[in-house]
VMD Tcl script that draws the C-alpha trace (Angstrom):
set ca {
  {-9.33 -20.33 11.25}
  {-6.18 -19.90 13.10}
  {-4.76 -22.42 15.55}
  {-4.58 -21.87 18.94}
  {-1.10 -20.89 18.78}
  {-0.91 -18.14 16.08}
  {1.41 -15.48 16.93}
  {0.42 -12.39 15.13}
  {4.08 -11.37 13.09}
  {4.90 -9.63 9.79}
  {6.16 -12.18 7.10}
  {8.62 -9.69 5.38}
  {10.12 -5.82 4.46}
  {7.88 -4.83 1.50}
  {8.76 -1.48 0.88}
  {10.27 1.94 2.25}
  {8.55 4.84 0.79}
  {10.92 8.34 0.31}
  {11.21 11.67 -0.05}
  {13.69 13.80 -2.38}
  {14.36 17.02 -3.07}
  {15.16 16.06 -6.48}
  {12.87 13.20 -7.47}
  {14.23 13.39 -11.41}
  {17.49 12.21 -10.16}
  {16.52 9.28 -7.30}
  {13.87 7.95 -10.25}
  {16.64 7.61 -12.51}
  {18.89 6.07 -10.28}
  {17.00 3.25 -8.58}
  {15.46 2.34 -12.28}
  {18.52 2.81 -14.82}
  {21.16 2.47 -12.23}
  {20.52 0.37 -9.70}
  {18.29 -2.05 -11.37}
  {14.55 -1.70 -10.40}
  {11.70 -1.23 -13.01}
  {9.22 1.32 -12.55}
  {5.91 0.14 -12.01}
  {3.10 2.68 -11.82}
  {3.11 6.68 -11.08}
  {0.18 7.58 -8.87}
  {-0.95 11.15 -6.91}
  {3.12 12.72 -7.38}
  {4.40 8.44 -6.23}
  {6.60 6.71 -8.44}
  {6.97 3.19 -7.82}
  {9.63 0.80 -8.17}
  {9.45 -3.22 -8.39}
  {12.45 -5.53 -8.14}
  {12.50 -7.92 -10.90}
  {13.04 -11.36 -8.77}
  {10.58 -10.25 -5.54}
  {6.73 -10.88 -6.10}
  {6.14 -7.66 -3.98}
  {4.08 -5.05 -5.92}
  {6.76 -2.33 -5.19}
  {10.15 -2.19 -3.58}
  {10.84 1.53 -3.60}
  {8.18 4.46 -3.05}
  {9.55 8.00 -4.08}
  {7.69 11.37 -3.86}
  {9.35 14.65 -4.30}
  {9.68 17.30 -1.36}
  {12.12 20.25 -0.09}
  {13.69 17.84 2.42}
  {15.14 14.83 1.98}
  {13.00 11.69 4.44}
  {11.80 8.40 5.38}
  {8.25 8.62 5.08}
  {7.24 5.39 5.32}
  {8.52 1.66 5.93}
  {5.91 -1.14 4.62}
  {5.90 -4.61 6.35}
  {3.56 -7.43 5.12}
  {0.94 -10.03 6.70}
  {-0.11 -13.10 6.06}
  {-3.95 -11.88 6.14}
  {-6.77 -8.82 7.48}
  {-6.47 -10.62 10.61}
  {-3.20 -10.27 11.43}
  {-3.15 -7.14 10.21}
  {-5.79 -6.27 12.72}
  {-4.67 -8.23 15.52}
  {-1.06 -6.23 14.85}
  {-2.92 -2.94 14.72}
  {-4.31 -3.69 18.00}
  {-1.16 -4.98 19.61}
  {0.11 -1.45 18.54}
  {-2.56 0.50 20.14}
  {-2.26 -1.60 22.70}
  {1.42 -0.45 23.28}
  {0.63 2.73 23.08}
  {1.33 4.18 19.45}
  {-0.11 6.61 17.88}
  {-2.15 5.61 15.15}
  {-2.02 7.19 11.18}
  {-4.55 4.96 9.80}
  {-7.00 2.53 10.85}
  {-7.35 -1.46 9.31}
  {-8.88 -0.57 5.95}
  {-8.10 -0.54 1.66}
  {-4.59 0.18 1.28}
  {-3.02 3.04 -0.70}
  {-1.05 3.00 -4.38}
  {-1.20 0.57 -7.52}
  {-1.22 -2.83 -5.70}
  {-4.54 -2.52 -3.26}
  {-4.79 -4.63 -0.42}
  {-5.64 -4.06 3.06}
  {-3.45 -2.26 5.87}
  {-2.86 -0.29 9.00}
  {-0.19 2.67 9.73}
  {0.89 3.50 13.04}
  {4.12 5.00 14.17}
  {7.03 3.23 16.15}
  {7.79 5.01 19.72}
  {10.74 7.05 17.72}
  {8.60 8.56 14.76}
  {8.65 6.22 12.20}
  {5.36 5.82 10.44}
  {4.94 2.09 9.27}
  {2.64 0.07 7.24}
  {1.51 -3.38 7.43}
  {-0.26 -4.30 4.71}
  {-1.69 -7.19 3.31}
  {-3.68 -8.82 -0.34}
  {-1.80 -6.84 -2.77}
  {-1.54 -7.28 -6.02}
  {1.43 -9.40 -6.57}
  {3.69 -9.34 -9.23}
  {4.76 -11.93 -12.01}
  {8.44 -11.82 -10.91}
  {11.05 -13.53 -12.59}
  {14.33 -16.06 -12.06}
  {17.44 -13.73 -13.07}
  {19.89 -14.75 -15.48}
  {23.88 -14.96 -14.86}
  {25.48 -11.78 -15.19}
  {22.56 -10.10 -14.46}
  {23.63 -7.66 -12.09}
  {20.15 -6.08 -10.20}
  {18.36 -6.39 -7.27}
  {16.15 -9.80 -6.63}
  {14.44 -7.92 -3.93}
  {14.48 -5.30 -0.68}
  {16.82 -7.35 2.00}
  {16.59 -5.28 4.94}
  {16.88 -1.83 6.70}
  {18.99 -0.80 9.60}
  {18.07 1.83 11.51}
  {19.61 4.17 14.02}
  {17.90 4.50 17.48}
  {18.63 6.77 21.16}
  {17.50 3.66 22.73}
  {18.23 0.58 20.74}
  {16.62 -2.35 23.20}
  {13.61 -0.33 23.77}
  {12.93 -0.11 19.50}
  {13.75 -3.74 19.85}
  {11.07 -4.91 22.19}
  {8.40 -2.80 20.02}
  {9.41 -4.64 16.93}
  {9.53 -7.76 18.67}
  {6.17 -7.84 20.75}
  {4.42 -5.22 18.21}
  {5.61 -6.59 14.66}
  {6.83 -10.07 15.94}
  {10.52 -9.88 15.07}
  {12.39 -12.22 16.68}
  {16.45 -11.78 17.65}
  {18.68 -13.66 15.47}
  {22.07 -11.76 16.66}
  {23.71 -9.03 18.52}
  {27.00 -7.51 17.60}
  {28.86 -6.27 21.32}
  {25.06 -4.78 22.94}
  {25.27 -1.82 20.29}
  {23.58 -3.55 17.24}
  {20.95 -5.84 17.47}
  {19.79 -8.29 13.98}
  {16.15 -8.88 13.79}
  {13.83 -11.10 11.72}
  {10.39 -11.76 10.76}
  {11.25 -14.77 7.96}
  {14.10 -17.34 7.69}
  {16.44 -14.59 6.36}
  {18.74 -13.86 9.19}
  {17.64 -10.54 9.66}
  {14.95 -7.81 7.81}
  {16.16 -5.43 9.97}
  {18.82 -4.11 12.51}
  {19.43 -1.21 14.87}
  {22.70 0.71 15.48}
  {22.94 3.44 18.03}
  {22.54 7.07 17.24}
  {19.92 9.60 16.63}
  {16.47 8.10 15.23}
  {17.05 8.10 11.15}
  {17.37 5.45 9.02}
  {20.61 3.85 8.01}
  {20.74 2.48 4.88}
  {18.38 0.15 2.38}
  {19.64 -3.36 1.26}
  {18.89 -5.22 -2.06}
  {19.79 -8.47 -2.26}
  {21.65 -9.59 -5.65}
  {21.88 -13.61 -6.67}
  {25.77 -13.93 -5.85}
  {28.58 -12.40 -4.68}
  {29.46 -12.14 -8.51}
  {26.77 -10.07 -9.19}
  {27.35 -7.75 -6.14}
  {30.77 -7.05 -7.87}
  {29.07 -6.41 -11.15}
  {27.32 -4.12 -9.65}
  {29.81 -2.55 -8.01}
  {31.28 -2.12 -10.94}
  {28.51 -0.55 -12.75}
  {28.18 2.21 -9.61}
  {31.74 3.14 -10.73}
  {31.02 3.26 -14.15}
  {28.07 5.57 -13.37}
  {30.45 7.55 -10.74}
  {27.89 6.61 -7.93}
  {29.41 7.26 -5.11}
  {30.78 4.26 -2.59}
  {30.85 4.48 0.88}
  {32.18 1.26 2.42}
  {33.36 -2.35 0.67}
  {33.41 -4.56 -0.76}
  {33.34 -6.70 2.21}
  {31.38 -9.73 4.28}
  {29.93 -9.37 7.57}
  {29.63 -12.08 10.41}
  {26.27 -11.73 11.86}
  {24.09 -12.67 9.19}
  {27.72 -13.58 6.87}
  {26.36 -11.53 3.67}
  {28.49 -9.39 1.33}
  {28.25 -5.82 1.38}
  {28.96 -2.97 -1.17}
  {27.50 0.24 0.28}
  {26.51 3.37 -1.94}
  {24.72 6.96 -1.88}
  {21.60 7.68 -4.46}
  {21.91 11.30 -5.60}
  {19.90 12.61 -3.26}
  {22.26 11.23 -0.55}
  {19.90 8.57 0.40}
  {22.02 4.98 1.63}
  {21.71 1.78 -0.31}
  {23.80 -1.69 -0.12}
  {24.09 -4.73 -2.38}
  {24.39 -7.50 -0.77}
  {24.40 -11.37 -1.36}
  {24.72 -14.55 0.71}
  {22.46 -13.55 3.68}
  {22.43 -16.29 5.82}
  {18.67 -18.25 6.64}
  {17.93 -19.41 9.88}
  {15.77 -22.17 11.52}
  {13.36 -20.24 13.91}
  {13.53 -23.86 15.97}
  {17.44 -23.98 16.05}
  {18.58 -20.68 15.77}
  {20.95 -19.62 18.90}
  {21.21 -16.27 19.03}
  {25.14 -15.18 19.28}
  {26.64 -12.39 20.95}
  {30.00 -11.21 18.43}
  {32.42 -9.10 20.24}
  {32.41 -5.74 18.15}
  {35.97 -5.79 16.56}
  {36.63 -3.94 12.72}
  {36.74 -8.41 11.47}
  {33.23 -8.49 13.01}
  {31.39 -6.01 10.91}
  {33.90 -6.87 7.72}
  {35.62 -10.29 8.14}
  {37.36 -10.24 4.79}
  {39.10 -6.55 5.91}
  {38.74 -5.16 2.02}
  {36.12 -2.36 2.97}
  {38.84 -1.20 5.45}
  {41.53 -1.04 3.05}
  {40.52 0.90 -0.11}
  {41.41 4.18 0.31}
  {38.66 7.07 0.30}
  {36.30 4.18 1.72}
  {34.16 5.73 5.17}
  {31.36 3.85 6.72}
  {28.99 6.28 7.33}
  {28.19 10.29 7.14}
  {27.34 12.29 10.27}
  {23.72 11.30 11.02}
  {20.93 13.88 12.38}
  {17.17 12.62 13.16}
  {14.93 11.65 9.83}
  {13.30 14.83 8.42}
  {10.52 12.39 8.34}
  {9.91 11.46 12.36}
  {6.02 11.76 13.28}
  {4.62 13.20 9.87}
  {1.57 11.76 8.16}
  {3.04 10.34 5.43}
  {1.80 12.57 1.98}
}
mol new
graphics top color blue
foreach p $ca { graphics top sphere $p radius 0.5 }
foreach p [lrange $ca 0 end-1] q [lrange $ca 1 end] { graphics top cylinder $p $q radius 0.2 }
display resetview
């Protein structure tokens, strides 16, 4: 039984679920390349674990003529918090995919889907199957898990306050008022929002040390994957960074060092938005060819079932 002061709040990013024209090519990469192990292969779904996360899958890929988000997973602490967040959802008005009720894939469980006021279908899920993850050894250059998403939004405080009062995020930072760090655990954030048209951003994996993110920077080069900003270290949240594109010019970071936060100490800070801000160390600025991000148009994906 819950006390009387449960708040009803995701625990962490499980998953994001996507769609490829060329689902050959993104399996390869995330598994060979970029370090996950593939897990199961289920209705046209390929699923992808990352070796030090207990979460039954990281990565979700299905193959389609357009490249999209179809889904981003979020686990609970138990059915009733799924419900309860389920009904907080209705409750703010989104449009439902899928009732409370036996998950979908490998790993079982119980969940709810509902999309987010820009499109976004999400999952909450809860009682899968975990997996016997592992401690990775030095030099060992791959993911230990999904660190967060960022996300562009038309109207960044109003995504905020669903994530916040819907999914229980709380705000851990904001860079200038265009970028906004939100979390759900003790890392500093699971997820932030920049400003732009509603698509998503990028996927991070966190690696065990800033060694490793080089490693694995180095290994994208040796493959000729291609980078798009870094290597660097942000302020709000003071991680590394090493940015890349999968072949089917989806975004993905490494990233190491992410700072954890006290939910009864933590001050949220306003950083003024200068180029030292975003990349204090000022080496994802200087490398020629380097550009932070492509022209962005809204997710392919915005208000579809997902398959």
């Amino acid at each position: 039984m819950r006390d009387a002061g449960f708040m009803a709040r995701v625990n962490d990013l499980q998953y994001v679920a996507l769609a490829v024209p060329d689902l050959a090519a993104e399996r390869a990469f995330f598994g060979t390349t970029w370090g996950l192990v593939e897990v199961a292969e289920q209705d046209g779904k390929v699923y992808l674990a990352a070796e030090g996360s207990p979460h039954p899958f990281v990565i979700r890929l299905r193959e389609d003529a357009e490249r999209k988000t179809e889904l981003i997973g979020f686990s609970a602490d138990g059915r009733d918090v799924v419900d309860a967040i389920f009904a907080k959802a209705t409750a703010a008005g989104a449009k439902v995919i899928a009732e409370p009720g036996p998950a979908e894939g490998p790993a079982g469980g119980y969940a709810c889907r509902f999309f987010d006021p820009e499109g976004r279908a999400l999952e909450v899920v809860c009682d899968g199957t975990q997996r016997a993850h592992r401690t990775l050894e030095k030099g060992e250059a791959i993911p230990l898990g999904i660190s967060h998403v960022v996300f562009h939004s038309p109207d960044i405080k109003r995504l905020q306050g669903f994530y916040e009062e819907v999914l229980g995020f709380r705000l851990s930072d904001w860079i200038g008022d265009f970028m906004v760090f939100l979390r759900c655990n003790t890392a500093h954030h699971r997820l932030a929002i920049l400003p732009g048209p509603p698509t998503l951003n990028h996927i991070a994996f966190d690696v065990s040390s800033i060694d490793e993110m080089m490693r694995g920077l180095a290994r994208m080069h040796e493959n000729n994957v291609t980078l798009t900003w870094g290597p660097g270290r942000h302020t709000a949240g003071n991680n590394t960074f090493s940015y890349f594109l999968s072949p089917n010019g989806n975004a993905v970071e490494y990233t190491s060092d992410l700072e954890h936060v006290d939910d009864e100490d933590w001050v949220p800070q306003t950083f003024a938005p200068t180029p030292a801000i975003t990349d204090q160390w000022g080496t994802g600025r200087i490398i020629p060819g380097n550009v932070p991000h492509a022209e962005l148009s809204p997710d392919k994906g915005l208000w579809q079932v997902p398959a």
